[in-house]
Biopython code that builds the backbone (N, CA, C, O; Angstrom):
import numpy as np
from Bio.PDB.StructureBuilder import StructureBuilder

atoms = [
    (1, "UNK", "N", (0.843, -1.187, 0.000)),
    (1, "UNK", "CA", (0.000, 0.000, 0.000)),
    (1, "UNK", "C", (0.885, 1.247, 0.000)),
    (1, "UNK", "O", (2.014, 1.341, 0.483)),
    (2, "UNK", "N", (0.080, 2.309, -0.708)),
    (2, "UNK", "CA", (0.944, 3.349, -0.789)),
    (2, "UNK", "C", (0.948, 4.499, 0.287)),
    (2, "UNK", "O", (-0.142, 4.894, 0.702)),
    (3, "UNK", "N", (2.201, 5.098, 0.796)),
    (3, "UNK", "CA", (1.694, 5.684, 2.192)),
    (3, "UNK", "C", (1.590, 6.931, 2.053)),
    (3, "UNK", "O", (0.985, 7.221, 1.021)),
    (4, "UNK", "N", (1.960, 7.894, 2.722)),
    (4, "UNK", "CA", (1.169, 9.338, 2.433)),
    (4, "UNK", "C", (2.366, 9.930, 2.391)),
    (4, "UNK", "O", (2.339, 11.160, 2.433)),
    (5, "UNK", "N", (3.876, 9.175, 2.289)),
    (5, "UNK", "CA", (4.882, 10.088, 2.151)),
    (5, "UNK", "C", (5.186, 10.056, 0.591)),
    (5, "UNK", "O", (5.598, 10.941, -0.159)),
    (6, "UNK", "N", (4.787, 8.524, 0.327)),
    (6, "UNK", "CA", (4.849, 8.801, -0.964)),
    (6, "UNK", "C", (4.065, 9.332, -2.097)),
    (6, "UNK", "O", (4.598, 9.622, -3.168)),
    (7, "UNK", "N", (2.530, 9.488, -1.814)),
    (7, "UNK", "CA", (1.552, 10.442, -2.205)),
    (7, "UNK", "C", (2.088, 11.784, -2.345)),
    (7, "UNK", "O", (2.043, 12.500, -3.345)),
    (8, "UNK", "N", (2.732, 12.093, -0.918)),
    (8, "UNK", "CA", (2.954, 13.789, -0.840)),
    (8, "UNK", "C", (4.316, 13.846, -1.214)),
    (8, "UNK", "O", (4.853, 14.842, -0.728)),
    (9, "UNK", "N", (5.198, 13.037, -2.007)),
    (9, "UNK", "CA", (6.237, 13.126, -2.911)),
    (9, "UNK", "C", (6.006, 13.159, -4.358)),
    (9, "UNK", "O", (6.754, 13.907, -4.987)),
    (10, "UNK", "N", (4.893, 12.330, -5.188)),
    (10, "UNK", "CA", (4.606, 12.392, -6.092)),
    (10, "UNK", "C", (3.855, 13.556, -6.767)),
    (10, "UNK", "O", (3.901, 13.992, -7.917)),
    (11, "UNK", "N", (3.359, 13.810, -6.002)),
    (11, "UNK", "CA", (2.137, 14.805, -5.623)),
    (11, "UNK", "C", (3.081, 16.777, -6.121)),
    (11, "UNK", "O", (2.731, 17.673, -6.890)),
    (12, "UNK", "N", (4.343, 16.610, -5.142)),
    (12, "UNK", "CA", (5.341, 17.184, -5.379)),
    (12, "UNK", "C", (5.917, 17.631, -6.567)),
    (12, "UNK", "O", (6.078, 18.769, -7.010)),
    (13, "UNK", "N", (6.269, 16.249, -7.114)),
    (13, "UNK", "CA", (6.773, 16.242, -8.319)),
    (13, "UNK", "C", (6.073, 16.527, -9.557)),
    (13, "UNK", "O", (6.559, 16.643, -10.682)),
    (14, "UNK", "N", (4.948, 16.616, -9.218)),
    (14, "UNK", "CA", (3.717, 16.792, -10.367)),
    (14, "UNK", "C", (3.648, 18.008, -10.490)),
    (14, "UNK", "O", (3.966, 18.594, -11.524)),
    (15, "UNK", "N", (3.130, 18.683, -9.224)),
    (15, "UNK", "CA", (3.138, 20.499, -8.997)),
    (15, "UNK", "C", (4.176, 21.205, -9.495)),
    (15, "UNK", "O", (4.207, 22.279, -10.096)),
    (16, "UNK", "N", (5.365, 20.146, -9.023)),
    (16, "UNK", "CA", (6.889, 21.228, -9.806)),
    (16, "UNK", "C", (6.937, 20.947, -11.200)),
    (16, "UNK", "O", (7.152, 22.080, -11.631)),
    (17, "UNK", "N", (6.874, 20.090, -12.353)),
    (17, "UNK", "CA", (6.806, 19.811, -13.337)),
    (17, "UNK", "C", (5.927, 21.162, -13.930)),
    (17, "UNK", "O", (6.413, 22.114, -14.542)),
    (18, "UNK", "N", (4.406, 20.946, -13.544)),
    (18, "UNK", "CA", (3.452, 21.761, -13.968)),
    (18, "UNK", "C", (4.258, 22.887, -13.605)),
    (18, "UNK", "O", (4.726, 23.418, -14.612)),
    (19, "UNK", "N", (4.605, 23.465, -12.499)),
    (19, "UNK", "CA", (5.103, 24.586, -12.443)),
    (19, "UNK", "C", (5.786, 24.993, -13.614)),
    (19, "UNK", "O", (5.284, 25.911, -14.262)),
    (20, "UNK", "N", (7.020, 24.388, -14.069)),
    (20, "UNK", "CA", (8.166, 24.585, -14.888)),
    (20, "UNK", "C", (7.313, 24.562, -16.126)),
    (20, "UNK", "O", (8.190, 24.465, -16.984)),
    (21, "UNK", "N", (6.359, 24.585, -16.666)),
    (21, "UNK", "CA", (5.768, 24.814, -17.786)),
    (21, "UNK", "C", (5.199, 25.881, -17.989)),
    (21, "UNK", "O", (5.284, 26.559, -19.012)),
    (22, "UNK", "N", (4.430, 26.165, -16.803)),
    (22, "UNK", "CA", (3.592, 27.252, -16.791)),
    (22, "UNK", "C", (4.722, 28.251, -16.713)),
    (22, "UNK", "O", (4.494, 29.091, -17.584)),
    (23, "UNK", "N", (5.483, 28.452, -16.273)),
    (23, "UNK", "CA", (6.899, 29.658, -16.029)),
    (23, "UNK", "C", (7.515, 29.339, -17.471)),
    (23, "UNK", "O", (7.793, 30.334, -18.140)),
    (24, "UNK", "N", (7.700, 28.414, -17.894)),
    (24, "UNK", "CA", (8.315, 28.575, -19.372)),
    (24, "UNK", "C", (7.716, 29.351, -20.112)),
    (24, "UNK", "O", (8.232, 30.159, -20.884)),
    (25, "UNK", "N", (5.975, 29.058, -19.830)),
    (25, "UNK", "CA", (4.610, 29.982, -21.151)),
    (25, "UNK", "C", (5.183, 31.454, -20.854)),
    (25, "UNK", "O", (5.897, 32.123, -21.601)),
    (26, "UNK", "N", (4.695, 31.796, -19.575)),
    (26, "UNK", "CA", (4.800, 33.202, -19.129)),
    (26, "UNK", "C", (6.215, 33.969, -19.716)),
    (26, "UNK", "O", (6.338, 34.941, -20.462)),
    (27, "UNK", "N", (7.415, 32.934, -18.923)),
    (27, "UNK", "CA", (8.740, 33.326, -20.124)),
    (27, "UNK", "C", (8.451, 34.300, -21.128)),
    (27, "UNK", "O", (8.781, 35.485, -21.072)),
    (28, "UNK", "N", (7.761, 33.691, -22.135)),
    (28, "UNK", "CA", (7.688, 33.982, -23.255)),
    (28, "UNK", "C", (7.322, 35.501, -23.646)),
    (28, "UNK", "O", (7.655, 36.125, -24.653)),
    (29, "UNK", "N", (6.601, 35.877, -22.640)),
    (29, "UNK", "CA", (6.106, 36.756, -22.506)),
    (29, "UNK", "C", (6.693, 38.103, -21.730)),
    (29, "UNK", "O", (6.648, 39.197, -22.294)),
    (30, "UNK", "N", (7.190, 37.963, -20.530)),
    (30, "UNK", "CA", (7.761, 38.764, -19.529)),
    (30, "UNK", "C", (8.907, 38.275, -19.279)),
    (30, "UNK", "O", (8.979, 37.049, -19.192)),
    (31, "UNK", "N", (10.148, 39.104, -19.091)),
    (31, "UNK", "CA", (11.220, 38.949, -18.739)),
    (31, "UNK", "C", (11.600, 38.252, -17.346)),
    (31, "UNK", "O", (10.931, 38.464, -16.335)),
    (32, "UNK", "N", (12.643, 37.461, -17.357)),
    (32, "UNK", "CA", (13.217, 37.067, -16.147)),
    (32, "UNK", "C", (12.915, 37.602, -15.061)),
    (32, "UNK", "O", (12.245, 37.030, -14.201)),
    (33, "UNK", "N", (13.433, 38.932, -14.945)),
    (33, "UNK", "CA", (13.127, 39.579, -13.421)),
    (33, "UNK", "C", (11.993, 39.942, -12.897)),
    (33, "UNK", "O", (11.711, 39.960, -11.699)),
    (34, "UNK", "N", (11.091, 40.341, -14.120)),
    (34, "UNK", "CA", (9.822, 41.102, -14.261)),
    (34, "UNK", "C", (9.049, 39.645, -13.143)),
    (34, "UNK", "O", (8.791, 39.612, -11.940)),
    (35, "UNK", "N", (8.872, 38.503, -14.372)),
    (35, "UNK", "CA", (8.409, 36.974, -14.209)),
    (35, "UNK", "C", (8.632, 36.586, -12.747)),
    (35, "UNK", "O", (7.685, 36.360, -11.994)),
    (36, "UNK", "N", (9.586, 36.534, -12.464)),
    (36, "UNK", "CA", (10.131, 36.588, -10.841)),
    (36, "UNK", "C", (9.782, 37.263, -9.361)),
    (36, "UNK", "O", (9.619, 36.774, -8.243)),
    (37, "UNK", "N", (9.738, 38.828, -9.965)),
    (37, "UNK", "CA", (9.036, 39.375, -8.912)),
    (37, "UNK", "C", (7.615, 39.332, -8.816)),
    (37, "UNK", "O", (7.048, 39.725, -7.796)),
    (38, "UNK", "N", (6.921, 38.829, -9.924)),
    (38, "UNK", "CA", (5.324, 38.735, -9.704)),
    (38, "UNK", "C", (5.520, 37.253, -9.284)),
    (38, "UNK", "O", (5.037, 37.005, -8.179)),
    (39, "UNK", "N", (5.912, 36.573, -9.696)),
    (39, "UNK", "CA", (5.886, 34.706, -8.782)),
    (39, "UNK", "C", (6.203, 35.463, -7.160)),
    (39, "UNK", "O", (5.331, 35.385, -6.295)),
    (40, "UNK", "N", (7.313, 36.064, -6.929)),
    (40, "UNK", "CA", (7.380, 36.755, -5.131)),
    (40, "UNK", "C", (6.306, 37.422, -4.376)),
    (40, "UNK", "O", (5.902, 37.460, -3.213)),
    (41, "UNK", "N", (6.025, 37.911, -5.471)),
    (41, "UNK", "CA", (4.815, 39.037, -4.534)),
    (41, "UNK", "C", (3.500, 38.300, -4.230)),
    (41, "UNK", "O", (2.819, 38.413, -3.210)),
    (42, "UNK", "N", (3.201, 37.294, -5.620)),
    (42, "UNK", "CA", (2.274, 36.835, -5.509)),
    (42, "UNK", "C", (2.145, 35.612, -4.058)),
    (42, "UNK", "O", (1.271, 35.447, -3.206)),
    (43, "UNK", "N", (3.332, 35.004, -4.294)),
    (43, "UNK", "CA", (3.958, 33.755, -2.615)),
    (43, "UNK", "C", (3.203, 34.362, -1.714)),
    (43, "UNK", "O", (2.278, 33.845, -1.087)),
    (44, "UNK", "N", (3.753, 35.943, -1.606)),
    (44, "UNK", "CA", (3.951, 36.804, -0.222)),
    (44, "UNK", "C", (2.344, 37.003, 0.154)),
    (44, "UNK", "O", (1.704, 36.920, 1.202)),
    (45, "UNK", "N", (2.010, 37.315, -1.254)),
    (45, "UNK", "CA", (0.297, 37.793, -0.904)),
    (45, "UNK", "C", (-0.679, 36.357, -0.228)),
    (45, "UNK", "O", (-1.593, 36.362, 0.597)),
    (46, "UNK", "N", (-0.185, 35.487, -0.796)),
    (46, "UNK", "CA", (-0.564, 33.923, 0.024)),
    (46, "UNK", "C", (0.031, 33.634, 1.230)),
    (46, "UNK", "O", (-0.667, 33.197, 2.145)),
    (47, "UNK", "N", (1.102, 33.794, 1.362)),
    (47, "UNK", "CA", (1.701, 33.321, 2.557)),
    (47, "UNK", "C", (1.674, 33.680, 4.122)),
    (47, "UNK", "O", (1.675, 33.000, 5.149)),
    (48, "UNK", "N", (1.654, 34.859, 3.882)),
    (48, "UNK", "CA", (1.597, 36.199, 4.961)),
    (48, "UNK", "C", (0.432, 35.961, 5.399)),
    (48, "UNK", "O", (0.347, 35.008, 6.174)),
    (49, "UNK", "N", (-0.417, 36.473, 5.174)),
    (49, "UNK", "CA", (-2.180, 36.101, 5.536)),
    (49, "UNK", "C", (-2.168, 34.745, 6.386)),
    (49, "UNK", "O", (-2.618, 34.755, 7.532)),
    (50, "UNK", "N", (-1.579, 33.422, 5.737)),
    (50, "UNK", "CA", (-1.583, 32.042, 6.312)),
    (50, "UNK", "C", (-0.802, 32.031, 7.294)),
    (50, "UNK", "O", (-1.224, 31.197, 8.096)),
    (51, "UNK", "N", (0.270, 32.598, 7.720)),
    (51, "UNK", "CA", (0.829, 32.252, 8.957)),
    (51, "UNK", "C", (0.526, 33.352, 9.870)),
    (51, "UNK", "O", (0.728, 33.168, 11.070)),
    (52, "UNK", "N", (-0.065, 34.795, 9.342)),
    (52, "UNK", "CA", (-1.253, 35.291, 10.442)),
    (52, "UNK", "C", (-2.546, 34.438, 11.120)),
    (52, "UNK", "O", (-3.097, 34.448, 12.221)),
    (53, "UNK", "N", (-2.694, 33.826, 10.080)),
    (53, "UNK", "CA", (-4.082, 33.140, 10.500)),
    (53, "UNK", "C", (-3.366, 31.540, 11.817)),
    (53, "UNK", "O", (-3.629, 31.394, 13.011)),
    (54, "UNK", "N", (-2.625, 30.812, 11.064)),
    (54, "UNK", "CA", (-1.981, 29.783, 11.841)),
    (54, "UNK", "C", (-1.373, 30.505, 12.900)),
    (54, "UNK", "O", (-1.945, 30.491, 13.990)),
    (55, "UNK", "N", (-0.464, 31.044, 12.787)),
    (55, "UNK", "CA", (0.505, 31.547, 14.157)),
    (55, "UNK", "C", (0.039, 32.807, 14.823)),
    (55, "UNK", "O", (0.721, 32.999, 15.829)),
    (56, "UNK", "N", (-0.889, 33.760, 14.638)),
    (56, "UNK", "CA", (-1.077, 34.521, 15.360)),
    (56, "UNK", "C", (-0.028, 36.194, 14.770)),
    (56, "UNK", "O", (1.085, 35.978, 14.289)),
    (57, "UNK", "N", (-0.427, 37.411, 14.859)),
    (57, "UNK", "CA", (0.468, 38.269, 14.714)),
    (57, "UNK", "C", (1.779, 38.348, 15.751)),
    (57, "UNK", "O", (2.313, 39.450, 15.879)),
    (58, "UNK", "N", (2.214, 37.409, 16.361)),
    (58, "UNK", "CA", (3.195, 37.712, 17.048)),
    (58, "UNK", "C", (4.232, 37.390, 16.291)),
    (58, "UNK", "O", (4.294, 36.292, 15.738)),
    (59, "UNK", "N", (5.371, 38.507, 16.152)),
    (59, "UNK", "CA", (6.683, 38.469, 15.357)),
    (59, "UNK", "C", (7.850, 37.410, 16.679)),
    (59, "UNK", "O", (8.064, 37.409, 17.891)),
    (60, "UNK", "N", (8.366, 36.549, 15.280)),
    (60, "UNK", "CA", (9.763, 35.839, 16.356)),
    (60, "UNK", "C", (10.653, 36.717, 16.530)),
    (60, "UNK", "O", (10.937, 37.325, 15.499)),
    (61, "UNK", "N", (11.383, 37.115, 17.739)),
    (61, "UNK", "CA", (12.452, 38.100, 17.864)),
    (61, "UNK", "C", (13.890, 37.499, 17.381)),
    (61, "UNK", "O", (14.199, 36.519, 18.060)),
    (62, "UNK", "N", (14.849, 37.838, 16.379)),
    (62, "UNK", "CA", (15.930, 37.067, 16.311)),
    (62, "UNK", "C", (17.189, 38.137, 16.185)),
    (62, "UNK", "O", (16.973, 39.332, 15.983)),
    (63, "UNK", "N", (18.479, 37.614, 16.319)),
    (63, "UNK", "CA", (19.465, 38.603, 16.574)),
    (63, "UNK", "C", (19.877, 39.085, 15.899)),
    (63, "UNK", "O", (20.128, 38.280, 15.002)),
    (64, "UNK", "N", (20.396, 40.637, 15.473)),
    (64, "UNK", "CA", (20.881, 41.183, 13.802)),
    (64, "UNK", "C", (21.449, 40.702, 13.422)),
    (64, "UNK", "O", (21.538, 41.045, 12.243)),
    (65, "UNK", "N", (22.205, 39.768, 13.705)),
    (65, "UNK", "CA", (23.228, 38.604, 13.191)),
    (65, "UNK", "C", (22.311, 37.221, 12.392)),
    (65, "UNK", "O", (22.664, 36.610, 11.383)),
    (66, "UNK", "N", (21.629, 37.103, 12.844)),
    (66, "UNK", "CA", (20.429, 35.940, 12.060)),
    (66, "UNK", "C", (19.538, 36.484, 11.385)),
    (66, "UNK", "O", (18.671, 35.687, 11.028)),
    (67, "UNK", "N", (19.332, 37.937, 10.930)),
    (67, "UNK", "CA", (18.333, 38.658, 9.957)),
    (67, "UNK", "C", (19.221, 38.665, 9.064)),
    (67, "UNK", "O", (18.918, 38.383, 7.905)),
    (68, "UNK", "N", (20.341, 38.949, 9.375)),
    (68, "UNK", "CA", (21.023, 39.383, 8.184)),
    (68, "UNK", "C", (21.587, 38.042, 7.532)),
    (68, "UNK", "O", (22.207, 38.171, 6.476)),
    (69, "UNK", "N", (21.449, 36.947, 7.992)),
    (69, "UNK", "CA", (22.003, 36.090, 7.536)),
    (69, "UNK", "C", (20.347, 35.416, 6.842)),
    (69, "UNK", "O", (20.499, 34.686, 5.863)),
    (70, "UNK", "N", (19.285, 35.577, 7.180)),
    (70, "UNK", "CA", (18.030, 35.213, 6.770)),
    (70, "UNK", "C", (17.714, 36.438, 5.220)),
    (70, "UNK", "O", (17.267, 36.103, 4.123)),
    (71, "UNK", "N", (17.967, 37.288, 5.492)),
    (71, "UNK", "CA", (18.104, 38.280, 4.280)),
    (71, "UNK", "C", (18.666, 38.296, 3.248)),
    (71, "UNK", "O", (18.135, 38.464, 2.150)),
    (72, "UNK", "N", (20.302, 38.048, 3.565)),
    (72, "UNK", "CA", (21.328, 37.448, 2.241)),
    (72, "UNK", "C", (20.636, 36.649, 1.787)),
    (72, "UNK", "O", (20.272, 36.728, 0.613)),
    (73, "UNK", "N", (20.188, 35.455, 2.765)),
    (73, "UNK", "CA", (19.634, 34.092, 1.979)),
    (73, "UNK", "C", (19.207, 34.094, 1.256)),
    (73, "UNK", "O", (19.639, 33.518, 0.258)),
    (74, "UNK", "N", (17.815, 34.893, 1.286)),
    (74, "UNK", "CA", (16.350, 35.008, 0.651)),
    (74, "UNK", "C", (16.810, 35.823, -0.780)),
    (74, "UNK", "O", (16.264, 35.847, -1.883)),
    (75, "UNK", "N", (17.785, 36.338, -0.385)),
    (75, "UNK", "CA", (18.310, 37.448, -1.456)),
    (75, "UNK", "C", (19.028, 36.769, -2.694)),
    (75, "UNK", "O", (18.776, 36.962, -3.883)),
    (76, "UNK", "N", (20.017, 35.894, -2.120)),
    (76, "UNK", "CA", (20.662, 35.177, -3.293)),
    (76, "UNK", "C", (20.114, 34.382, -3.530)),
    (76, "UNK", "O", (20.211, 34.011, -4.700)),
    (77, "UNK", "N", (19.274, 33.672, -2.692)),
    (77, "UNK", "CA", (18.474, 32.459, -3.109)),
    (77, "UNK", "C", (17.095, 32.317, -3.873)),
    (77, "UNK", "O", (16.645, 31.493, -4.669)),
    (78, "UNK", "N", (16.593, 33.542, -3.252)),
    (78, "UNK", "CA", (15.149, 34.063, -4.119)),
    (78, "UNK", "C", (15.119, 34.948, -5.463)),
    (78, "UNK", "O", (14.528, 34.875, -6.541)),
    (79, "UNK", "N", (15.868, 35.651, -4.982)),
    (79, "UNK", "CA", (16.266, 36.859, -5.888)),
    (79, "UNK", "C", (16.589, 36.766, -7.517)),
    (79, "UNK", "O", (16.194, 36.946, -8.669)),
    (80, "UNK", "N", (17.839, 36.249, -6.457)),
    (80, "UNK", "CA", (19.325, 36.254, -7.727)),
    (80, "UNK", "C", (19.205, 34.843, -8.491)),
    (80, "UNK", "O", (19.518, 34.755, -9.678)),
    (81, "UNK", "N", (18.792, 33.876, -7.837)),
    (81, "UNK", "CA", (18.908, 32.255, -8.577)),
    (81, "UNK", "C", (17.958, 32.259, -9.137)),
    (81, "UNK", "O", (17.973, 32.184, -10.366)),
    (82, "UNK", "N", (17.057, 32.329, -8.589)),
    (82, "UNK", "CA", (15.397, 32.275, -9.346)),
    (82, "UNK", "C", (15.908, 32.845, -10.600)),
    (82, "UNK", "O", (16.450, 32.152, -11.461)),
    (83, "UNK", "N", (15.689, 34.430, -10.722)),
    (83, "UNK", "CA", (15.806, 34.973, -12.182)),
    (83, "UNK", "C", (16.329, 33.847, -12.622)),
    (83, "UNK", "O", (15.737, 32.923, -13.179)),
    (84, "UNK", "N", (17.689, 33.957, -12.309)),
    (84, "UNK", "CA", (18.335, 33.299, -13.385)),
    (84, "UNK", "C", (18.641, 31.847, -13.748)),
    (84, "UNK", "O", (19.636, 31.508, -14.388)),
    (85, "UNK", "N", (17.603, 30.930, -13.235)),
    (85, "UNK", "CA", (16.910, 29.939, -13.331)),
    (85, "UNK", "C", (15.695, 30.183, -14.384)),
    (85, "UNK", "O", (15.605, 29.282, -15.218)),
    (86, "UNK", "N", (14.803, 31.166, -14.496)),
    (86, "UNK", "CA", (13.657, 31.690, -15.303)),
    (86, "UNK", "C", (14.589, 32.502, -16.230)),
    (86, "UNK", "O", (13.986, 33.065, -17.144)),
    (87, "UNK", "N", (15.613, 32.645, -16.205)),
    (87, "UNK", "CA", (16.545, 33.628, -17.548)),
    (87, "UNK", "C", (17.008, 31.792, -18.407)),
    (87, "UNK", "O", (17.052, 31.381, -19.567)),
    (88, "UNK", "N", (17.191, 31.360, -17.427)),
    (88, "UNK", "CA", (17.923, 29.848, -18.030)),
    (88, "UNK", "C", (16.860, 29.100, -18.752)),
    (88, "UNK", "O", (17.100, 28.675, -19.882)),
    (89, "UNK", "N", (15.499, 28.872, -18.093)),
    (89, "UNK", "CA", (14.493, 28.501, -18.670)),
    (89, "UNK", "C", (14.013, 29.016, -19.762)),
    (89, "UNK", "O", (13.661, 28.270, -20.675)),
    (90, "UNK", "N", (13.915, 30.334, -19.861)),
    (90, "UNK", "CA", (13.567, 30.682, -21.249)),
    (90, "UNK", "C", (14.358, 30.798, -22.644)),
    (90, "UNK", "O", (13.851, 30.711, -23.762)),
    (91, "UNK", "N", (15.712, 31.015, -22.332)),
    (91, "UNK", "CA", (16.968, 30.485, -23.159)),
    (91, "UNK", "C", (16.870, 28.813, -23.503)),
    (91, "UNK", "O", (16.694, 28.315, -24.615)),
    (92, "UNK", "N", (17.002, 28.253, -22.475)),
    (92, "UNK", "CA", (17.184, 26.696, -23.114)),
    (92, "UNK", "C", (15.800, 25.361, -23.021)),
    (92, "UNK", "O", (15.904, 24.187, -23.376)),
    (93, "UNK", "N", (14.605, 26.041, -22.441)),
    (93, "UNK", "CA", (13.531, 25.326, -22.557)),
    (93, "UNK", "C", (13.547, 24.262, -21.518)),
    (93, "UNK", "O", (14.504, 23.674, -21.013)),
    (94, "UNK", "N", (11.914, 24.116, -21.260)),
    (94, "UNK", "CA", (11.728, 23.438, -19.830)),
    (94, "UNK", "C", (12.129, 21.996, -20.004)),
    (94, "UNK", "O", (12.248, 21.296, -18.999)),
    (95, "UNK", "N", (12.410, 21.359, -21.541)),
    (95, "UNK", "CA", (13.302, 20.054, -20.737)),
    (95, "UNK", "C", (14.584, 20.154, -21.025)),
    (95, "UNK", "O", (14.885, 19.759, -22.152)),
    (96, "UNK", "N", (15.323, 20.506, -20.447)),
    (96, "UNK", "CA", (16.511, 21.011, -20.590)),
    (96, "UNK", "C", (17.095, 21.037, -19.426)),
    (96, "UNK", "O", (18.054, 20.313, -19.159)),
    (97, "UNK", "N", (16.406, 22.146, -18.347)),
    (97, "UNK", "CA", (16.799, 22.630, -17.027)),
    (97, "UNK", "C", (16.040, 21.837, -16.244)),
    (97, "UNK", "O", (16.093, 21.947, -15.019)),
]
sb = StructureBuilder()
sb.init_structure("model")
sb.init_model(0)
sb.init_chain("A")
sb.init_seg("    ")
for serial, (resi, resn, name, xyz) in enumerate(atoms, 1):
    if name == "N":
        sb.init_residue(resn, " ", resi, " ")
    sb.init_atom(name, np.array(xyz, "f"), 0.0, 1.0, " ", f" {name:<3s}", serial, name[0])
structure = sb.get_structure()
């Protein structure tokens, strides 16, 4: 029998596939960065709301030393790779990357 880790792995892999298509179409259309910051804003406009609703408005307090290291992250990792993951995708096509 199949268990629910492997449901919610397949399940995974399906959403990201579909993803990488639908971001290839759009590609076509809007530039890398452009494409990128509306996939961000749009996360944010979902996300934010949901962990108000789950966790409550209380902010975690953490030390300027762990913002800034949570900031770079998000920065090179969201930012900077993404584009150019969606710059890579639309150059060499979704089976490719």
């Amino acid at each position: 029998m199949i268990g629910w880790g492997e449901v919610f792995a397949l399940s995974s892999a399906l959403v990201w596939a579909f993803s990488v298509i639908l971001l290839r179409r759009s590609g076509e259309t809007l530039p890398a960065l452009e494409l990128n910051l509306f996939k961000n804003v749009l996360g944010m406009v979902l996300v934010v709301p949901t962990i108000w609703i789950v966790s409550g408005l209380a902010l975690p307090v953490y030390a300027p030393g762990e913002l800034l290291i949570v900031f770079l992250s998000g920065f090179l990792g969201i930012a900077v790779a993404d584009t150019w993951y969606l710059k890579g995708l639309n150059i060499m096509g979704a089976s490719r990357t």
